[in-house]
C-alpha positions, 0 to 999 in steps of 0.5 A: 652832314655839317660839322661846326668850325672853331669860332664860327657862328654855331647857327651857321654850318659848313659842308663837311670836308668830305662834300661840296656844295651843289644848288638845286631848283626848288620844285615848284608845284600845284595841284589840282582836281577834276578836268580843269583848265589849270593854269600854273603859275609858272612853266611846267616840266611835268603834269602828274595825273592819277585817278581811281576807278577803270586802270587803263587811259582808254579814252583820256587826254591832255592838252598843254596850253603853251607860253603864249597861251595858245592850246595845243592839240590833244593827246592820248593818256596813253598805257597805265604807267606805273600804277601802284595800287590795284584800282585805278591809274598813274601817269607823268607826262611831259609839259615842256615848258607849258604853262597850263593844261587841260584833262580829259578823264579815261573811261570809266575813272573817277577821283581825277587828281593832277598835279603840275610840277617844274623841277629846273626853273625854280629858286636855287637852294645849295644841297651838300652832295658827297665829293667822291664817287659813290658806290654800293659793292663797287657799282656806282650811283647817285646819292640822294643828294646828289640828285638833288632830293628835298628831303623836307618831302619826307615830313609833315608840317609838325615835323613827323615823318610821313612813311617812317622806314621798315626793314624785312629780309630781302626776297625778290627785284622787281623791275619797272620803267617810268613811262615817262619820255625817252631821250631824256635831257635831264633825268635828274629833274625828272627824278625829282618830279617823280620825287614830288608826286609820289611823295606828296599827290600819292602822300607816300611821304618818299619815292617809291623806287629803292633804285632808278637807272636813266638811259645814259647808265646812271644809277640813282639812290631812291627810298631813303634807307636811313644813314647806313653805308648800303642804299635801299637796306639797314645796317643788317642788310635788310631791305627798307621798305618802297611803295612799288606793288601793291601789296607786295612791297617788304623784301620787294627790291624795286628798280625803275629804268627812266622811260617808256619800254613799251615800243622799245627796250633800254638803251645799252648803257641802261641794260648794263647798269640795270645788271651790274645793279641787280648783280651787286644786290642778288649777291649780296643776299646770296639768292639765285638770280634764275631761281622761282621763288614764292613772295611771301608778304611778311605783314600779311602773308600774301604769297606769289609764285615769281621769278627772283627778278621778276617785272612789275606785270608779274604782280597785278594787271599793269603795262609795265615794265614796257612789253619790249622791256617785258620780254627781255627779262629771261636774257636779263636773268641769264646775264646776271647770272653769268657775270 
């Protein structure tokens, strides 16, 4: 939000009183079809890849070419990420610095489609992030701004948004990980890559989370909901719509923990935001966090029998939320439910 000062320049606005201003790294991008080689153009954070066909990264692979232009070994796609959809995969892998790549597509996939991201490195452009702290019924998180999101990913080139927002009663959490590396350095950049792909290679027209939780404990606001003093809902408390499972998605809350919970599970700082946040949320709506319900897609009237905090895996065929992860959401439940 800008607000014009007496005898300035109308055409240039200052920050409000209320926010400072942050620079930011334009995400540079490129994307790319097929198995490649692909050279970037400049050092690469992240490689995106998705396809259709076959769900699991059986039989895929990458390999990085680095700085110097030598190719390094390949890698395993390993698991299926975080797919959205019922057909086919999705994976964001991490290049450090690379400066192109090369893929071997899994078995049995086709439609192979990657995209090459640097969210750290390029030009700097100043965002008006709020002073205080931000918080939704006194857990605090991250605004979007204060992440850093470009919200020009949200619109096409004639200006019209890409996913206008839709509300729906809140119904059910739906808890997912990222897949994406552990120990993360800067999980902000790394929000801003998921950003990236899922607004623009997936052509949501936004991220797909309504919430994320990196490992250090902060909460990061996800789909945008509009001006309204509750992240992830509308001024009448319902609940905007994300892009998290397929065919699942209004009155779907989901939250994504940054990382892969396949071999292990987050880290305590995560686990206590990770309640404290769903917490805030199942009281808010006034529902029982231990309770088995039935999603019902308003749109569509498809049904499921869940848990009211349910994982990904409890939707369609997908490795997520990470087996460890998985296999702590019955303790997950019960610590909700106790605080």
């Amino acid at each position: 939000m800008v607000v014009p000062v007496p005898d300035q320049d109308p055409a240039v606005p200052v920050p409000d009183p209320g926010t400072t201003s942050e620079a930011f790294p334009e995400t540079r991008a490129r994307a790319a079809t097929g198995e490649g080689p692909v050279e970037a153009g400049f050092p690469i954070g992240y490689v995106g890849v998705r396809w259709s066909g076959a769900r699991a990264a059986t039989g895929g692979g990458i390999r990085l070419t680095g700085a110097d232009g030598v190719r390094g070994p390949w890698q395993p796609l390993t698991g299926t990420g975080c797919p959205d959809g019922g057909d086919g995969g999705a994976l964001l892998f991490s290049a450090d610095g690379a400066s192109g790549y090369e893929l071997r597509a899994p078995d049995g996939a086709v439609d192979l489609r990657s995209l090459a991201v640097d969210t750290t490195r390029g030009p700097l452009r100043e965002v008006a992030v709020p002073r205080d702290t931000t918080r939704v019924r006194g857990v605090a998180y991250l605004t979007r701004a204060a992440w850093g999101a470009d919200e020009k990913l949200r619109f096409r080139s004639d200006g019209k948004e890409i996913s206008p927002q839709t509300y729906h009663p809140f119904q059910t959490v739906t808890v997912h990980h990222t897949a994406t590396k552990n120990g993360d350095a800067d999980p902000a950049a790394t929000v801003r890559a998921l950003y990236h792909v899922h607004a623009v290679t997936n052509d949501w027209g936004d991220i797909g989370y309504h919430y994320l939780v990196d490992e250090g404990g902060r909460i990061y606001e996800g789909r945008y909901s509009g001006e309204g003093a509750t992240p992830a809902h509308d001024d009448d408390g319902k609940l905007v719509t994300g892009f998290h499972v397929l065919s699942h998605n209004p009155g779907n809350l989901g939250i994504a923990l940054i990382g892969n919970l396949v071999k292990q599970g987050p880290t305590a700082a995560a686990r206590t935001a990770l309640t404290d946040l769903i917490r805030s949320v199942v009281r808010m709506h006034g529902v029982d966090p231990e309770a088995k319900v039935t999603y019902v897609n308003p749109t569509t009237g498809r049904k499921r029998e869940v848990h009211e905090i349910s994982g990904h895996r409890d939707y369609m065929a997908t490795e997520c939320p990470g087996e460890v992860m998985y296999g702590e959401l019955a303790a997950l439940r019960k610590a909700v439910a106790s605080g």
